[in-house]
N, CA, C and O atoms as a GROMACS GRO file, in nm:
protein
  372
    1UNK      N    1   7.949   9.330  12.288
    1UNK     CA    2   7.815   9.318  12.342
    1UNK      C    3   7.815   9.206  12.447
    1UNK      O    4   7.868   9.097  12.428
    2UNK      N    5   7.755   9.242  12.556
    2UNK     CA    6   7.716   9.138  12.670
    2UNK      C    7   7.627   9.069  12.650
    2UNK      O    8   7.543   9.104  12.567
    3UNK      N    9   7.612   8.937  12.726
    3UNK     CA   10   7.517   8.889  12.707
    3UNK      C   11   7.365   8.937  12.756
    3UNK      O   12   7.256   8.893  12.722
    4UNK      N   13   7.391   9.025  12.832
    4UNK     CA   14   7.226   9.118  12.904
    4UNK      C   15   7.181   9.159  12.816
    4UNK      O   16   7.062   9.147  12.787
    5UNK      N   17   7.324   9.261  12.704
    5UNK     CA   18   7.255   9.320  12.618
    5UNK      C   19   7.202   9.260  12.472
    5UNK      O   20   7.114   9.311  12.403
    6UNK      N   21   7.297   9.108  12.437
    6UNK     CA   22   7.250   9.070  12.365
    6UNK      C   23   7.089   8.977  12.418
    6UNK      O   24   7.031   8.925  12.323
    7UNK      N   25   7.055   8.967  12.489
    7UNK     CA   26   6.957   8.933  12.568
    7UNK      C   27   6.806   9.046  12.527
    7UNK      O   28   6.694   9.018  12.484
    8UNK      N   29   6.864   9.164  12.561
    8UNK     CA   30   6.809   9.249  12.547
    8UNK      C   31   6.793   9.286  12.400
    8UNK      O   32   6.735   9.394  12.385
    9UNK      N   33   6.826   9.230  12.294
    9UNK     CA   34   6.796   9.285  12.174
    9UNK      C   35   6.763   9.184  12.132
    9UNK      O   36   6.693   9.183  12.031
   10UNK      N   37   6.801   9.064  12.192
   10UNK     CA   38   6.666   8.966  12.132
   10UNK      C   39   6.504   9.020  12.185
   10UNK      O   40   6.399   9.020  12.120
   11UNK      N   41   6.523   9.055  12.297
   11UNK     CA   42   6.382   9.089  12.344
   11UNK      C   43   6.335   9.160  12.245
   11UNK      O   44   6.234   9.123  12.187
   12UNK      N   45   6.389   9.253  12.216
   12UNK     CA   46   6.360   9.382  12.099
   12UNK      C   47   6.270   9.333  11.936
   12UNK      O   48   6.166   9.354  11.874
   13UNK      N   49   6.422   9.244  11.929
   13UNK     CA   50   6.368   9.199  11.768
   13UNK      C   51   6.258   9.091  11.791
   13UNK      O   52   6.160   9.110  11.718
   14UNK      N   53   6.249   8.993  11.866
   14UNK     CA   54   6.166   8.860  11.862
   14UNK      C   55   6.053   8.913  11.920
   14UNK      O   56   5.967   8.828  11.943
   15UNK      N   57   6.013   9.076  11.966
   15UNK     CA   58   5.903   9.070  12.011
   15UNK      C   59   5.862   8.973  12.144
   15UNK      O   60   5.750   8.924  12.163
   16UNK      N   61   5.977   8.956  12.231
   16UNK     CA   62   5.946   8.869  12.345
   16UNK      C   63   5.883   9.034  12.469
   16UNK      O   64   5.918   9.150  12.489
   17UNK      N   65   5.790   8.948  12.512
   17UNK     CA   66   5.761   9.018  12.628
   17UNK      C   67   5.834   9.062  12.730
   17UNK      O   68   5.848   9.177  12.770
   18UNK      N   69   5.886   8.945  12.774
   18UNK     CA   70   6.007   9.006  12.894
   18UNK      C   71   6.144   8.912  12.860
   18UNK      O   72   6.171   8.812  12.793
   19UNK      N   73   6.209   9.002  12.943
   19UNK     CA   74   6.370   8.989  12.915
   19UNK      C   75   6.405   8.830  12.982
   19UNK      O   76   6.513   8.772  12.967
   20UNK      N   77   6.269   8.770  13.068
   20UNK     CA   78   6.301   8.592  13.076
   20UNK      C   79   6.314   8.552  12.998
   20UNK      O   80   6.414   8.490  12.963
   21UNK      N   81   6.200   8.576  12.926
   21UNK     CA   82   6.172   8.512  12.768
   21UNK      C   83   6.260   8.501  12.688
   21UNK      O   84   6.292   8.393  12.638
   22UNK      N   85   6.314   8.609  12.663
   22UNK     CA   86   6.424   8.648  12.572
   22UNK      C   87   6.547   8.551  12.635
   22UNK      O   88   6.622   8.486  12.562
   23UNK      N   89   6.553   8.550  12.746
   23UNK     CA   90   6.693   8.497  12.821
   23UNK      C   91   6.687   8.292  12.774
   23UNK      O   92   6.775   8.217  12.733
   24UNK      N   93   6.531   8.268  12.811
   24UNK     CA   94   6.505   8.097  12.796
   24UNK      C   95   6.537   8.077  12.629
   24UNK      O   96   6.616   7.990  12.592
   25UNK      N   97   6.469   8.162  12.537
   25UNK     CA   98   6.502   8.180  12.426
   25UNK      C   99   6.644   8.133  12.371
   25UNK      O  100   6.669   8.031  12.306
   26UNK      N  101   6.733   8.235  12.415
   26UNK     CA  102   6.918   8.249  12.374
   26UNK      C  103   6.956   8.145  12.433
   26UNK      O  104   7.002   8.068  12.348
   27UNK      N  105   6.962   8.082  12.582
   27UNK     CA  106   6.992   7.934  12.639
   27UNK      C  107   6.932   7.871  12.566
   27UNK      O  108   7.008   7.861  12.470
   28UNK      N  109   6.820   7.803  12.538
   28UNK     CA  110   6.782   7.676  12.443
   28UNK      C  111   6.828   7.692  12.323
   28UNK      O  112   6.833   7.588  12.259
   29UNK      N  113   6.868   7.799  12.263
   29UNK     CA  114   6.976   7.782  12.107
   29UNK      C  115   7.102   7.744  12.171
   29UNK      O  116   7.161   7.659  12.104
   30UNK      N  117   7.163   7.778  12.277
   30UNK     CA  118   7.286   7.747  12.309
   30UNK      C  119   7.305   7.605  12.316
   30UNK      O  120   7.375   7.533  12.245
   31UNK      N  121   7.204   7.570  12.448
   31UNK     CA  122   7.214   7.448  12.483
   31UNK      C  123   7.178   7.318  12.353
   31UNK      O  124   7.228   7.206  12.350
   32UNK      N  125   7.092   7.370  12.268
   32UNK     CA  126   7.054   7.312  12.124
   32UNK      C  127   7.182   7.281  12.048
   32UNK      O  128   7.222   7.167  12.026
   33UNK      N  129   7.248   7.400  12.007
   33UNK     CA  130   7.390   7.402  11.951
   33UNK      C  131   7.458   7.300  12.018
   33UNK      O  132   7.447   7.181  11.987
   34UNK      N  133   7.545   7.349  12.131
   34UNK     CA  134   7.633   7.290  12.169
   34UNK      C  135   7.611   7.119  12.151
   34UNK      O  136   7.697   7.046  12.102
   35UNK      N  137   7.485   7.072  12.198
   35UNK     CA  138   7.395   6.944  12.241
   35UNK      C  139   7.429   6.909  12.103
   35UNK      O  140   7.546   6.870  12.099
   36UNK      N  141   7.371   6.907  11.985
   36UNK     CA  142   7.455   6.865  11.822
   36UNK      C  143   7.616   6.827  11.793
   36UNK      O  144   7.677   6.730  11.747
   37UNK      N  145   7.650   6.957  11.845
   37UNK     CA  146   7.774   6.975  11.808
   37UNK      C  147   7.900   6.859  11.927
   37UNK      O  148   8.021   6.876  11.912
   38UNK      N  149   7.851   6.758  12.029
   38UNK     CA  150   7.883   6.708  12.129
   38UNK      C  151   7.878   6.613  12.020
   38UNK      O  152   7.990   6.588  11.976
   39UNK      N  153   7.761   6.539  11.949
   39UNK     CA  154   7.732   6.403  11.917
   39UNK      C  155   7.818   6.493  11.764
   39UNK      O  156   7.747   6.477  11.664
   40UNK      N  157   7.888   6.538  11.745
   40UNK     CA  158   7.960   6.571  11.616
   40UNK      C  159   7.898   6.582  11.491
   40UNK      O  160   7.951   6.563  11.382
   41UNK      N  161   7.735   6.628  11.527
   41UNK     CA  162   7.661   6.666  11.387
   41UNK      C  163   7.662   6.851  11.388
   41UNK      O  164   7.661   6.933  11.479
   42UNK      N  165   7.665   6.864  11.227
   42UNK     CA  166   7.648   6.991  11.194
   42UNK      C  167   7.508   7.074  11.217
   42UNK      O  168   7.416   6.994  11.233
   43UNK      N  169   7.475   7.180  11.222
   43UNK     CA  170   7.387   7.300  11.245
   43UNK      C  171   7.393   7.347  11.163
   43UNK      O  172   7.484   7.431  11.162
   44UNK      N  173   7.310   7.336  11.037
   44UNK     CA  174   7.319   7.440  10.893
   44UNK      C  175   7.171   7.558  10.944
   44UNK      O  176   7.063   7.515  10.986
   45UNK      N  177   7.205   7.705  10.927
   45UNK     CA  178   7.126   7.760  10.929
   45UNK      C  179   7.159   7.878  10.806
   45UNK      O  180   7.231   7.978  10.806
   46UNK      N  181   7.055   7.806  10.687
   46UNK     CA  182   7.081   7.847  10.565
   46UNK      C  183   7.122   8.022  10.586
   46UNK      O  184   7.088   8.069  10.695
   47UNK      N  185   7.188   8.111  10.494
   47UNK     CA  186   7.198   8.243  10.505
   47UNK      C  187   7.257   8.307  10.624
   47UNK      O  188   7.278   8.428  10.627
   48UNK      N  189   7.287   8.220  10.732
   48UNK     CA  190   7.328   8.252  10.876
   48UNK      C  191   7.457   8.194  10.869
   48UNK      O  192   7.545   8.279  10.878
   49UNK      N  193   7.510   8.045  10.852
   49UNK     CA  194   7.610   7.986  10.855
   49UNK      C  195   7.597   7.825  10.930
   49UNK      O  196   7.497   7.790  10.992
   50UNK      N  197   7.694   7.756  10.914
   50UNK     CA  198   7.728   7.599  10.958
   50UNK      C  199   7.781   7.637  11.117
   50UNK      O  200   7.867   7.725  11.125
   51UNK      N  201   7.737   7.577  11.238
   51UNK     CA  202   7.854   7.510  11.326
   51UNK      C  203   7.844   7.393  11.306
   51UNK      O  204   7.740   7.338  11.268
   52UNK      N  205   7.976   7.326  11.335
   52UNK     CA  206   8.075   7.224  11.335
   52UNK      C  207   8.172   7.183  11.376
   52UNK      O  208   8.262   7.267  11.365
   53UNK      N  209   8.207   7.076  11.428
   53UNK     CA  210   8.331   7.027  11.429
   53UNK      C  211   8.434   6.983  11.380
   53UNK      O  212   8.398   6.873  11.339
   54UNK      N  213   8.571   6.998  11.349
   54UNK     CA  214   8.654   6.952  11.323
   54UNK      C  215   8.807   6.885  11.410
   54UNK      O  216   8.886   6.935  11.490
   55UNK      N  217   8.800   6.786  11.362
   55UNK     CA  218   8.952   6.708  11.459
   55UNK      C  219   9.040   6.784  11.452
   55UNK      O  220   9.061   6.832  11.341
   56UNK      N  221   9.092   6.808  11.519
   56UNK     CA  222   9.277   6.892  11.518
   56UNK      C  223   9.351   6.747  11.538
   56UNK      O  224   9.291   6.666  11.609
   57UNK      N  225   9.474   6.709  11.481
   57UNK     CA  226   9.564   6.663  11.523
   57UNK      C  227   9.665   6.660  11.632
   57UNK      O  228   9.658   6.769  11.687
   58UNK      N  229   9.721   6.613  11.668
   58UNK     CA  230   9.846   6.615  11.762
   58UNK      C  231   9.921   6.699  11.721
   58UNK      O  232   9.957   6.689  11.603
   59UNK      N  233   9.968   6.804  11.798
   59UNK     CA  234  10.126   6.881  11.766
   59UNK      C  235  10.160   6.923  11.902
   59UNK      O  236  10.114   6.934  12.016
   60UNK      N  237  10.310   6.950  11.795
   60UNK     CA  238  10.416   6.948  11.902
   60UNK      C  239  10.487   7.106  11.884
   60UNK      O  240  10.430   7.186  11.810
   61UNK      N  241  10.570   7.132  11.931
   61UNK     CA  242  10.667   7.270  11.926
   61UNK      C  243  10.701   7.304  12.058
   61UNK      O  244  10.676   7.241  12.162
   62UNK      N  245  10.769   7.428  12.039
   62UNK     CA  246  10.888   7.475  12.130
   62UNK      C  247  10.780   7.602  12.199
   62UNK      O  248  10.683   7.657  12.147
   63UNK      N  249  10.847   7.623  12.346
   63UNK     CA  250  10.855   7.754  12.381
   63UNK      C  251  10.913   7.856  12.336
   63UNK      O  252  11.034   7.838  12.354
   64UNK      N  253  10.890   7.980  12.276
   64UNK     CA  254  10.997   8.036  12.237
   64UNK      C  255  11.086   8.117  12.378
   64UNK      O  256  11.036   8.163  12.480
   65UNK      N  257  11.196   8.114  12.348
   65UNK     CA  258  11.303   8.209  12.442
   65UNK      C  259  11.321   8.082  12.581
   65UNK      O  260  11.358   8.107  12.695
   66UNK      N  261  11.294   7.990  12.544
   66UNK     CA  262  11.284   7.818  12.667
   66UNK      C  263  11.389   7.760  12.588
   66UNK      O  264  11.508   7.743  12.617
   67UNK      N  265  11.327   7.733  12.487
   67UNK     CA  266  11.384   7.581  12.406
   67UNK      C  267  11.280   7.488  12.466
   67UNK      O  268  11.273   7.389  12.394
   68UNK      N  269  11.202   7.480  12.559
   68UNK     CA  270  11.101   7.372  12.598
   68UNK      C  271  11.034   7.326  12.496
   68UNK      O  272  11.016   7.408  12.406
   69UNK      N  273  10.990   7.218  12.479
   69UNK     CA  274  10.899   7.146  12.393
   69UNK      C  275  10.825   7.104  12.484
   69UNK      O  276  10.847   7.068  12.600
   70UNK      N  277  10.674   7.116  12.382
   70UNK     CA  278  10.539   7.082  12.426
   70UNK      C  279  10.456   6.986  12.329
   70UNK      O  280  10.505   6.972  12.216
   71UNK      N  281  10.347   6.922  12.356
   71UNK     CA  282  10.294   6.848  12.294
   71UNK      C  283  10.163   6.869  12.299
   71UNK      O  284  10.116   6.830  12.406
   72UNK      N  285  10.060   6.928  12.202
   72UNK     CA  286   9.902   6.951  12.305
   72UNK      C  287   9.872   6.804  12.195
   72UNK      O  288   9.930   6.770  12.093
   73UNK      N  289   9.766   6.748  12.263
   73UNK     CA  290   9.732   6.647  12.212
   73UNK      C  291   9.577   6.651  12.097
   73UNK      O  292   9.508   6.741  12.049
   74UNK      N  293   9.577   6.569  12.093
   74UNK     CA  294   9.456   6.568  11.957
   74UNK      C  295   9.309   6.566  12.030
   74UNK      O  296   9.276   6.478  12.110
   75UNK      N  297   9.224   6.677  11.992
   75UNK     CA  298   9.118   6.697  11.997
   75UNK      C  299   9.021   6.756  11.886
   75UNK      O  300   9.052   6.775  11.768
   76UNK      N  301   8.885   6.783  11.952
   76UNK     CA  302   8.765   6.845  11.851
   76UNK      C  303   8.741   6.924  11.891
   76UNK      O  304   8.719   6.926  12.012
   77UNK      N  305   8.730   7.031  11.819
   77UNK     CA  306   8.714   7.173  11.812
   77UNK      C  307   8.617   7.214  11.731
   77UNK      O  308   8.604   7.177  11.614
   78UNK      N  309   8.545   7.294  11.791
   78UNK     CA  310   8.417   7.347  11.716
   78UNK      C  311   8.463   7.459  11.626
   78UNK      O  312   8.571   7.518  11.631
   79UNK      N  313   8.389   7.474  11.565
   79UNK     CA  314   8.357   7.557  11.416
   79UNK      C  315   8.270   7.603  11.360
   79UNK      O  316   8.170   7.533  11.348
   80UNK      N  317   8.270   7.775  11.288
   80UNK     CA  318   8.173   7.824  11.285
   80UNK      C  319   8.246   7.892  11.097
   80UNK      O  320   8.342   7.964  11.072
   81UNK      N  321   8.139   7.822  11.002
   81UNK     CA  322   8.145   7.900  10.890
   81UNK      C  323   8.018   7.989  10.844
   81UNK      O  324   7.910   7.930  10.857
   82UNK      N  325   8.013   8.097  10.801
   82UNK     CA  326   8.013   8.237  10.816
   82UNK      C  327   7.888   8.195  10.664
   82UNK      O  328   7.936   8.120  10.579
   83UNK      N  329   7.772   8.233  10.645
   83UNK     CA  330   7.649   8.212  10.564
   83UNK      C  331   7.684   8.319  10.472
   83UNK      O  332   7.756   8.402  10.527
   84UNK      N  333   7.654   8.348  10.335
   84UNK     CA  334   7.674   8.456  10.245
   84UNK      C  335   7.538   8.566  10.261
   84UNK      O  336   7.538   8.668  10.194
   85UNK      N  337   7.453   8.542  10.332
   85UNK     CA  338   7.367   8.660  10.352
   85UNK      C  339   7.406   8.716  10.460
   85UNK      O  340   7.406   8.839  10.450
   86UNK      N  341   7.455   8.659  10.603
   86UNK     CA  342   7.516   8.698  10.691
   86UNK      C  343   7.678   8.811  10.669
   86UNK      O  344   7.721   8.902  10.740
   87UNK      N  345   7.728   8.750  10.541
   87UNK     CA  346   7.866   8.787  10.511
   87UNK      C  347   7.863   8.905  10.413
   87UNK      O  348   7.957   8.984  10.411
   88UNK      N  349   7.737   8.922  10.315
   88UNK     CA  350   7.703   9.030  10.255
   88UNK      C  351   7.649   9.153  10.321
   88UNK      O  352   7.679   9.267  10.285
   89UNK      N  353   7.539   9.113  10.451
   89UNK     CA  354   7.502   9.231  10.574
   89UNK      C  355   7.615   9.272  10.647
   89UNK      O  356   7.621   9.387  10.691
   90UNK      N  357   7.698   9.196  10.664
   90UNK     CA  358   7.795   9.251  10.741
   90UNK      C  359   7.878   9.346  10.681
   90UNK      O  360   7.894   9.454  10.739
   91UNK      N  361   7.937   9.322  10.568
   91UNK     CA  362   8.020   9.376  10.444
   91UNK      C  363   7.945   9.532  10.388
   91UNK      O  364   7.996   9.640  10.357
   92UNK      N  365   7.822   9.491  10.393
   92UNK     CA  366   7.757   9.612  10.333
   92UNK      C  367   7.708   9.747  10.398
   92UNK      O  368   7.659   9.854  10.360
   93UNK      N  369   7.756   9.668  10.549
   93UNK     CA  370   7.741   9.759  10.651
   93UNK      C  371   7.836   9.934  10.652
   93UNK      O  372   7.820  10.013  10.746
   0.00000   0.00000   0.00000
């Protein structure tokens, strides 16, 4: 799904009038999300699921079929765990 069309089925379900609406709608959850998830706090949306962050460590390894070694360095990476009403609709689908 695209974002027009997921755009478009928010319009659908939220009862938004027009497809702006719907569009300012999906950006201010984005920009909401992400904006939390920067200052490294969680987003619990009970029955839906957690985003979050977690640290990755430093690692290292090879190219395969090189022998090169690489190193990506340590960062935060976002994260998304999966709500049990979300995980039962999906399943039951």
């Amino acid at each position: 799904m695209t974002k027009a069309e997921f755009v478009e089925l928010v319009k659908e379900t939220g009862g938004y009038e027009t497809k702006a609406a719907a569009e300012q709608a999906v950006k201010a959850f984005t920009e909401a999300v992400t904006a939390a998830l920067v200052k490294k706090e969680s987003v619990n949306l009970v029955g839906f699921g957690t985003f979050s962050t977690v640290d990755v460590p430093e690692k290292s390894g090879t190219v395969p079929g090189t022998g090169k070694t690489y190193t990506k360095p340590a960062h935060t990476a976002p994260k998304f765990k999966i709500g049990k009403t979300l995980k039962d609709a999906v399943a039951g689908n």
